[in-house]
VMD Tcl script that draws the C-alpha trace (Angstrom):
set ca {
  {144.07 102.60 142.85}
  {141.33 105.20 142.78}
  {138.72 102.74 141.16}
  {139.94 100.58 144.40}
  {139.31 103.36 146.54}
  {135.50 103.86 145.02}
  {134.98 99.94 145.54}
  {135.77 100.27 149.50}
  {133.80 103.49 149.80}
  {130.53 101.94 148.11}
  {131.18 98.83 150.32}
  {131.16 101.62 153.12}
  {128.10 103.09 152.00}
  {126.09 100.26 151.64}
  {124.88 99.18 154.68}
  {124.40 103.21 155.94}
  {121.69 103.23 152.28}
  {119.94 100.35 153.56}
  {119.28 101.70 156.86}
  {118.43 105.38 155.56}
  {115.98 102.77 153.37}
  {114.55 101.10 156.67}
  {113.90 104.16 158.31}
  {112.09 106.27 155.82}
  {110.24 103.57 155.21}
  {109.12 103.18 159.16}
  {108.89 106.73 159.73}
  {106.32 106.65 156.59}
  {104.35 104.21 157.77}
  {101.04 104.82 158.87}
  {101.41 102.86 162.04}
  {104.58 104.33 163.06}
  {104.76 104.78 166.56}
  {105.83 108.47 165.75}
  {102.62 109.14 163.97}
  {102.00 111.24 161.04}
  {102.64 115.00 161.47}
  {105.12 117.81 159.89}
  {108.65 115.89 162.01}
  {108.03 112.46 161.09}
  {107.28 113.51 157.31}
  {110.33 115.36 156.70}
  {112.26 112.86 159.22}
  {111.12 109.87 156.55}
  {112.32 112.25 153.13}
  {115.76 113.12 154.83}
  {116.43 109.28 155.10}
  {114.72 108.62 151.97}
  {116.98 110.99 149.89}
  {119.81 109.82 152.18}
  {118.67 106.00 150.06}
  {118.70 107.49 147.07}
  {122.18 109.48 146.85}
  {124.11 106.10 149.23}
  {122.41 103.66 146.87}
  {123.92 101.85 144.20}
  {122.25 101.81 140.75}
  {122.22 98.71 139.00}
  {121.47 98.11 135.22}
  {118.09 98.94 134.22}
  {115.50 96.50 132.82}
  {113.83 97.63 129.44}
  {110.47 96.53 130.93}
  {108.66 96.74 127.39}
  {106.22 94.10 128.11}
  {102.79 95.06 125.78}
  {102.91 97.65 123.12}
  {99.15 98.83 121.74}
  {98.89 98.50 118.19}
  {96.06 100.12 116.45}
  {93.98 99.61 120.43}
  {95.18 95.70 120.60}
  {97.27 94.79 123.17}
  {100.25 92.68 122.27}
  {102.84 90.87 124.39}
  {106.63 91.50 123.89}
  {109.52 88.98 124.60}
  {112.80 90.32 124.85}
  {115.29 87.58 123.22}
  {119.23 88.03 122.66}
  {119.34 87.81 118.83}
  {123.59 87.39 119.10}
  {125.68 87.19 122.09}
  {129.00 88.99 121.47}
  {131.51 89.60 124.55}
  {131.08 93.62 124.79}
  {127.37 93.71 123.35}
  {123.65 91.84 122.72}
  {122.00 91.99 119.88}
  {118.57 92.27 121.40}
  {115.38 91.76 119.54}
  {111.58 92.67 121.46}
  {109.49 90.09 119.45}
  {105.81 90.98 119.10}
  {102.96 88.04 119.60}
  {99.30 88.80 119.71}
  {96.20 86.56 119.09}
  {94.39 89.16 116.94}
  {95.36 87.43 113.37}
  {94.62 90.98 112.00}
  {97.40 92.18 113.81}
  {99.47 89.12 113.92}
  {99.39 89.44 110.21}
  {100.02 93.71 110.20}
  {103.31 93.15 112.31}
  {104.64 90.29 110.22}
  {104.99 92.92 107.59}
  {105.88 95.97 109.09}
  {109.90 97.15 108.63}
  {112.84 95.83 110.54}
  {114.83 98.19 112.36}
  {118.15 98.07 114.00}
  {118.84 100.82 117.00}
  {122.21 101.08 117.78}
  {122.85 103.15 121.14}
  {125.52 104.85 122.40}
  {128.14 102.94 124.43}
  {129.01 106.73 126.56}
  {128.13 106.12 130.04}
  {124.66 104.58 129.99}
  {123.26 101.42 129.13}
  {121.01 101.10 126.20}
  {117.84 101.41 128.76}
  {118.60 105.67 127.99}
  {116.72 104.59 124.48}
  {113.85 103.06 126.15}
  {111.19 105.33 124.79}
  {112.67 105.38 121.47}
  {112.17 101.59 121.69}
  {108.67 101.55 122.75}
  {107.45 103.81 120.10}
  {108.98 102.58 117.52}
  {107.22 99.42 118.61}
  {103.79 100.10 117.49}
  {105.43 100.39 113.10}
  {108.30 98.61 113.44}
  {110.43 95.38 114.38}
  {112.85 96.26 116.57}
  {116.48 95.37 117.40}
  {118.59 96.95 119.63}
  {122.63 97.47 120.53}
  {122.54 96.30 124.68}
  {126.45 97.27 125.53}
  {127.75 95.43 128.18}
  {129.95 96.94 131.21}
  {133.95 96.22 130.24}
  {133.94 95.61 133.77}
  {132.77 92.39 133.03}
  {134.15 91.63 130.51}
  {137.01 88.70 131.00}
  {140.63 90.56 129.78}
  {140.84 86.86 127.33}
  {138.18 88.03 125.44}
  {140.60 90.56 124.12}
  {140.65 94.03 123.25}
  {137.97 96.04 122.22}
  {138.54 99.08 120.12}
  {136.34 101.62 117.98}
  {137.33 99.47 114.84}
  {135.96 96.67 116.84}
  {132.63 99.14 117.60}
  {132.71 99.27 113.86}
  {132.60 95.53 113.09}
  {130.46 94.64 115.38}
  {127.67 97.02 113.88}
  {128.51 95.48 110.72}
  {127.91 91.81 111.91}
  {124.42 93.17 113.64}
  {123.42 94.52 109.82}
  {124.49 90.99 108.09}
  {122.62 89.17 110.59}
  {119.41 91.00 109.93}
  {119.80 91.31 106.38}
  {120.26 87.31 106.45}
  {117.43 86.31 108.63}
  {114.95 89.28 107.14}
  {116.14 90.45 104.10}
  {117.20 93.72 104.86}
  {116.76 96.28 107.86}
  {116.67 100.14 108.64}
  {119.06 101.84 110.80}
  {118.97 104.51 113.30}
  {121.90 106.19 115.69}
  {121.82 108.05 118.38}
  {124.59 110.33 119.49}
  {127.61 108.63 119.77}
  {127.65 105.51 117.35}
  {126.65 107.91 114.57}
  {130.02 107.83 113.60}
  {131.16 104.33 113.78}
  {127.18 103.50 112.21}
  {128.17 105.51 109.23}
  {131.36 103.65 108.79}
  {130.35 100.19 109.22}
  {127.83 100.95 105.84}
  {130.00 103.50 104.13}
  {133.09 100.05 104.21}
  {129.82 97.80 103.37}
  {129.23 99.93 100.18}
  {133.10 100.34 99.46}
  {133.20 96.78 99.32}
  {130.09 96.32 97.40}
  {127.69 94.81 99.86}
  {124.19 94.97 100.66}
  {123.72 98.07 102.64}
  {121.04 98.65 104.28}
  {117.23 100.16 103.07}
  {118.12 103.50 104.88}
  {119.77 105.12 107.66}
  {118.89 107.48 110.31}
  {121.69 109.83 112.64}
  {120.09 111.73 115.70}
  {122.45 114.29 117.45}
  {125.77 112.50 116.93}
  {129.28 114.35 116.16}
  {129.92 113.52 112.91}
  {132.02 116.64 112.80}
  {132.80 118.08 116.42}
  {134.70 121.32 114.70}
  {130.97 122.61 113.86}
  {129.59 124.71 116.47}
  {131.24 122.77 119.77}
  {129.97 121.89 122.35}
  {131.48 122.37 125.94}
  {131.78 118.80 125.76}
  {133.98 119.20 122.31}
  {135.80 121.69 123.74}
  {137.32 119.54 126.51}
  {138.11 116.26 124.53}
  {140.19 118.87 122.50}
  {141.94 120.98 125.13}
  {143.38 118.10 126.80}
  {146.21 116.06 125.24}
  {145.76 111.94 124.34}
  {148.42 111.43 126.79}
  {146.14 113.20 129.82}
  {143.20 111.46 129.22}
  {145.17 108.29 129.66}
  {146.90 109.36 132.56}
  {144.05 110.44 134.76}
  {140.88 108.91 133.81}
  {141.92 105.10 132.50}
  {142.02 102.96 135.56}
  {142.19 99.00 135.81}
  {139.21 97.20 137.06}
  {139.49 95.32 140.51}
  {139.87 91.82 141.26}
  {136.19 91.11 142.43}
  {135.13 91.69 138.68}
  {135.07 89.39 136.30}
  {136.79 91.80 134.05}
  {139.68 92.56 136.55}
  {142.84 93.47 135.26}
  {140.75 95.39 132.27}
  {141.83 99.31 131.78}
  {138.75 100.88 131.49}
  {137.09 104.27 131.61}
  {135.28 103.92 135.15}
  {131.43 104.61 135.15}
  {131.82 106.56 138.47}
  {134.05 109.14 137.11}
  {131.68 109.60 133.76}
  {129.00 109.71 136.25}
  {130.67 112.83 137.90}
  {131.76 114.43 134.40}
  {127.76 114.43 133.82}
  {127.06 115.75 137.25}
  {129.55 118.24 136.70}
  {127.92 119.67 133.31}
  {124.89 121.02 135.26}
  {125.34 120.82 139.07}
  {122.92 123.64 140.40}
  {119.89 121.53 138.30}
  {120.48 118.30 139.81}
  {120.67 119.82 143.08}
  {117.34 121.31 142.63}
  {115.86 118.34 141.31}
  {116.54 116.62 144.76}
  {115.45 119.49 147.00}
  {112.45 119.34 144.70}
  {112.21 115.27 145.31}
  {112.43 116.09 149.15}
  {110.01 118.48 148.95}
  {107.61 116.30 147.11}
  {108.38 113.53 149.86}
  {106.98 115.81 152.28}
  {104.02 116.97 150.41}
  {102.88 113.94 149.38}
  {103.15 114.09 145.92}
  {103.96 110.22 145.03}
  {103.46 111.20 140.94}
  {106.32 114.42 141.30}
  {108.69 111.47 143.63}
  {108.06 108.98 141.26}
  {108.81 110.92 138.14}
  {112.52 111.86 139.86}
  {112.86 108.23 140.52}
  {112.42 106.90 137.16}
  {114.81 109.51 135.77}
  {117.77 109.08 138.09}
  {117.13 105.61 138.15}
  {118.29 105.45 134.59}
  {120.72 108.18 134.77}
  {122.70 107.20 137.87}
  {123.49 103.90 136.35}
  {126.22 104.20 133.87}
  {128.97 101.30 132.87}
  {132.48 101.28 132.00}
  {133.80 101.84 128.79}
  {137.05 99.94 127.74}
  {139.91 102.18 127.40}
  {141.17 101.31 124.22}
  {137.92 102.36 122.62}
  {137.05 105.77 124.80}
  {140.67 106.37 123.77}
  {140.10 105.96 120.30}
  {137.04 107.61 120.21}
  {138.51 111.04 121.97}
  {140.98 111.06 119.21}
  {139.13 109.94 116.11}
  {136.30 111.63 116.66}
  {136.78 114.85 118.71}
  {140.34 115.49 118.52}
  {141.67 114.36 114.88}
  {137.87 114.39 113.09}
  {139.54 111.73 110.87}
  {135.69 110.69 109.42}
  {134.54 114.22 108.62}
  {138.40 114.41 106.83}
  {138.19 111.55 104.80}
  {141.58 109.98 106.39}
  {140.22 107.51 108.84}
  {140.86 104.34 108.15}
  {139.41 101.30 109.88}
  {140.73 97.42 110.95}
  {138.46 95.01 110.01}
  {138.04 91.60 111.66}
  {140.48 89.82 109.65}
  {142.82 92.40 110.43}
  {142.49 94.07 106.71}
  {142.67 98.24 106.69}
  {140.46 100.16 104.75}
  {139.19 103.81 104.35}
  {136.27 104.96 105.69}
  {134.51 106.62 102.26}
  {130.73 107.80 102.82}
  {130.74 108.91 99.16}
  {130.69 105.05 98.17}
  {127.40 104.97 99.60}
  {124.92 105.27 96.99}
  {121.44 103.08 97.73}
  {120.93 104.01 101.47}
  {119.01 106.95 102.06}
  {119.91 109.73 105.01}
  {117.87 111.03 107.32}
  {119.52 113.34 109.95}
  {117.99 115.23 113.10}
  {119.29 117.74 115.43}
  {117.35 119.57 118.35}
  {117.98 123.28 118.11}
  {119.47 123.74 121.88}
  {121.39 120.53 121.70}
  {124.54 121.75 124.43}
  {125.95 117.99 123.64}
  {126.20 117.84 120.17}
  {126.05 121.04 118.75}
  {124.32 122.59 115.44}
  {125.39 121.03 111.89}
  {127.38 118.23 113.27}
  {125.31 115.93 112.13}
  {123.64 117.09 109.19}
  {127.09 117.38 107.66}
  {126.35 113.27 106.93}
  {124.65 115.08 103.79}
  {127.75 116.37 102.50}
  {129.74 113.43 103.41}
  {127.04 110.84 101.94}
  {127.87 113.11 98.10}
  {127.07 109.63 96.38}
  {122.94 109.41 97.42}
  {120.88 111.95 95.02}
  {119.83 114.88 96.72}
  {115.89 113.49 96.95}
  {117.66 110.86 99.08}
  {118.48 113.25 101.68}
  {116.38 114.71 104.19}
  {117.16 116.99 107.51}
  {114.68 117.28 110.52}
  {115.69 120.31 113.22}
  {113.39 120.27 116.48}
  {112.48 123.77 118.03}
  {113.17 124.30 121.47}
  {114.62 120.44 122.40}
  {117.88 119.81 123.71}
  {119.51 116.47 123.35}
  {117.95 113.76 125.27}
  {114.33 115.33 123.77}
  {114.97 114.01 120.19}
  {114.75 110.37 121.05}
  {113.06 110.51 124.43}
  {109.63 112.48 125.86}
  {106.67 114.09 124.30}
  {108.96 115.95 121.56}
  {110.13 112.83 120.32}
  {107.00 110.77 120.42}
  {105.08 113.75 118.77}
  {107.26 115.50 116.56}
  {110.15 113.06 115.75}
  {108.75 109.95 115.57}
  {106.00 111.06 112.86}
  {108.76 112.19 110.37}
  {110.88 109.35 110.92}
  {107.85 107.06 110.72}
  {107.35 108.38 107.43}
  {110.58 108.14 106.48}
  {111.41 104.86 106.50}
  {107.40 103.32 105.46}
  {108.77 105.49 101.77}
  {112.76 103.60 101.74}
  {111.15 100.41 103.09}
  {111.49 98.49 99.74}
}
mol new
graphics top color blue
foreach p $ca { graphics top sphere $p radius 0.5 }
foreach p [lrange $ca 0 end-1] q [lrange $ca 1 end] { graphics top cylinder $p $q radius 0.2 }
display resetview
C-alpha cells in the first residue's frame, strides 16, 4: 500500500516539477518580460529548487566517454560484458589510434569493480571508474532496480549476490586470463566469499583483491548505521520496510526494499546538511554562480536516484552481516547455484593478495571493520597483506574526489602493477 501511495503522489507531483521547471526557466531568461533585477532572480531560484526537490531522478549515465592516457585522448565504449536478470557485467573498452598507446592498454591489468547494491546505482563509483581508467581495464557490477525485475526470474538472495560475483570472476579469468578485484562498502562481504568458496574448492582465484570501507565485521567500532540493523528485530524490518512493487512495473508483485524509503533513511542520517546545501544552491541561483549550482546538481543528481533492493537479499544481508556477523564467525554458510551448501572459509585463501582501506572518519563503516579481512584471510603470508587508512576522509572520499584520486588511487595503483602476474 504505501509504495502505492508514493506512486500516486509522484504522479501528483509531476506535472507541478515541470511547471516550477518552465517558470524558472522564463523568469531567467534574459528577455523575460519581467526583466532582470533582485524579484525576478530569486522568483526564477524558488521555482528552480521547487524542480529540483518535485523532480524525479532517473538512473544515471556513466558518461565516461575519453579517458587521457599519458596526454592521448582515447575513446571509451561502454558494452554489457553478461546480461544477468538483477545485474550487467559492464566493461568501458578503450580504442585509440596512437599504436603506442593502443599497444600500452592491451597490456595493462584487468580489473573487476563490484559496487554496492545499497540504494544507489553503480554511477556512485563513477570516479573510481574513470581513474582507474588511465592503468587499468575495467569491468564493473551495474545492479539493476528489483523493480524491474519480472517475479519469473525468481528470487534473488545474498547467496545469489555471491554467485553472481563468482560467474563475473570466471568470465574474466576465461576471456583474459585472470583479473583483479576491488569492493566497495557493501559487497565486501559477499566479494570475499565468492573467492574464499573459489579457493575452498580449489579454483583459480583471482591475482589480488582489494576491500574499501565495507563491514566485514559490524561489532568493531559501529556505526549509527550498525547500531540500527541490530536494535531492531528480523521480524520488524520485514514488517515495515518490505513492500510489493505495483502493477505498472515490470517487476510488480516483487517484495522489495523501496528506493524512496532508503532515500529518506539517508536523508535522515544528516538532515540539517542537506538542508543547507539547498539554501546554499538557492543562494547560488541568485548570485549567479552557475559553477557552485552546477556542482549541487551533479551531486544530488546521483544521490537522489537510488533503486530497489529485493527483499529477500536486504533481508539476508541485515541478518548475515549486521545482526548474526556469520562471515567474521566463521559459521556462514552459502547456497551455490546448483543448490550445494558450503562454508564460507577465508583461511582457504592462500594466492590472492589483500589490500584493505578505511578513511579515518568513516560514520558508515566504522574503524577496523574492514581491515579485520587480514585476520580472516590467516592463509596469505603476512607480505601479502597490506592496510591503507586515509586522514581526515569519511566514506564516500575513499573511492570518490580529490582524496581518492590523489592519495588512494596511487597506493592501489601500486598495488596491483606488483600482484599483476
Amino acid at each position: 500500500m504505501l509504495y502505492q501511495l508514493h506512486e500516486n503522489q509522484r504522479a501528483f507531483k509531476g506535472p507541478f516539477a515541470d511547471f516550477a521547471h518552465s517558470a524558472a526557466k522564463a523568469y531567467s531568461h534574459p528577455l523575460s518580460i519581467m526583466g532582470q533585477n533582485p524579484f525576478t532572480k530569486n522568483l526564477s531560484a524558488s521555482y528552480d529548487l521547487m524542480h529540483r526537490l518535485g523532480k524525479e531522478y532517473k538512473k544515471p549515465e556513466f558518461n565516461l566517454n575519453t579517458v587521457d592516457i599519458d596526454g592521448v585522448s582515447v575513446v571509451i565504449h561502454q558494452n554489457i560484458a553478461l546480461d544477468k536478470p538483477f545485474c550487467d557485467l559492464i566493461s568501458f573498452d578503450r580504442f585509440s589510434d596512437d599504436v603506442a598507446t593502443l599497444q600500452k592498454i592491451q597490456g595493462q591489468p584487468v580489473v573487476l569493480i563490484v559496487a554496492p547494491l545499497s540504494g544507489h546505482y553503480a554511477t556512485l563509483l563513477r570516479d573510481t571508474a574513470k581513474t582507474m581508467l588511465q592503468d587499468h581495464k575495467v569491468f564493473i557490477t551495474d545492479w539493476k532496480s528489483a523493480s524491474l525485475v519480472p517475479l519469473s526470474e525468481g528470487e534473488f538472495h545474498l547467496d545469489d549476490y555471491v554467485n553472481y560475483v563468482q560467474e563475473f570472476i570466471r568470465h574474466l579469468q576465461s576471456t583474459h586470463g585472470n583479473c583483479h578485484v576491488l569492493s566497495v562498502c557493501q559487497p565486501t562481504v559477499p566479494v570475499l566469499a565468492a573467492i574464499s568458496l573459489m579457493a575452498t574448492r580449489g579454483e583459480t582465484t583471482p591475482l589480488s583483491m582489494t576491500m574499501m570501507g565495507g563491514p566485514m565485521d559490524a561489532r568493531i567500532s559501529p556505526t549509527s548505521v550498525n547500531e540500527f540493523a541490530e536494535s531492531k528485530s528480523y521480524d520488524w524490518f520485514e514488517k515495515n520496510v518490505i513492500f510489493k512493487v505495483p502493477s505498472n512495473y515490470a517487476g510488480a508483485g516483487r517484495r522489495v526494499y523501496p528506493g524512496f524509503l532508503q532515500h529518506t533513511g539517508f536523508v535522515a542520517m544528516n538532515p540539517s546538511n542537506h538542508a543547507q546545501h539547498h539554501v546554499d544552491y538557492f543562494q547560488d541561483l541568485v548570485k549567479g554562480d552557475d559553477a557552485g549550482a552546477q556542482a549541487h546538481r551533479k551531486f544530488y543528481d546521483e544521490y537522489n536516484a537510488v533503486l530497489d533492493m529485493d527483499a529477500d537479499f536486504y533481508l539476508d544481508t541485515i541478518k548475515v552481516v549486521f545482526q548474526d556477523c556469520n562471515l567474521a564467525k566463521g559459521t556462514w554458510d552459502v547456497k551455490g547455484v546448483e543448490g550445494k551448501i558450503e562454508r564460507v572459509r577465508p583461511q582457504d585463501i592462500t594466492k590472492t593478495p589483500v589490500f584493505s582501506v578505511e578513511g579515518e572518519l568513516d560514520d558508515i563503516t566504522g574503524i577496523g571493520q574492514t581491515q579485520v579481512v587480514h585476520t580472516l584471510c590467516s592463509g596469505m603470508p603476512k607480505a601479502q597483506h597490506e592496510h591503507l587508512e586515509i586522514k581526515g576522509v569519511g566514506h564516500y572520499g575513499i573511492f570518490s574526489g580529490h582524496h581518492w584520486r590523489e592519495m588512494t588511487y596511487p597506493a592501489l595503483k601500486s598495488f596491483i602493477q606488483r600482484h599483476n602476474g
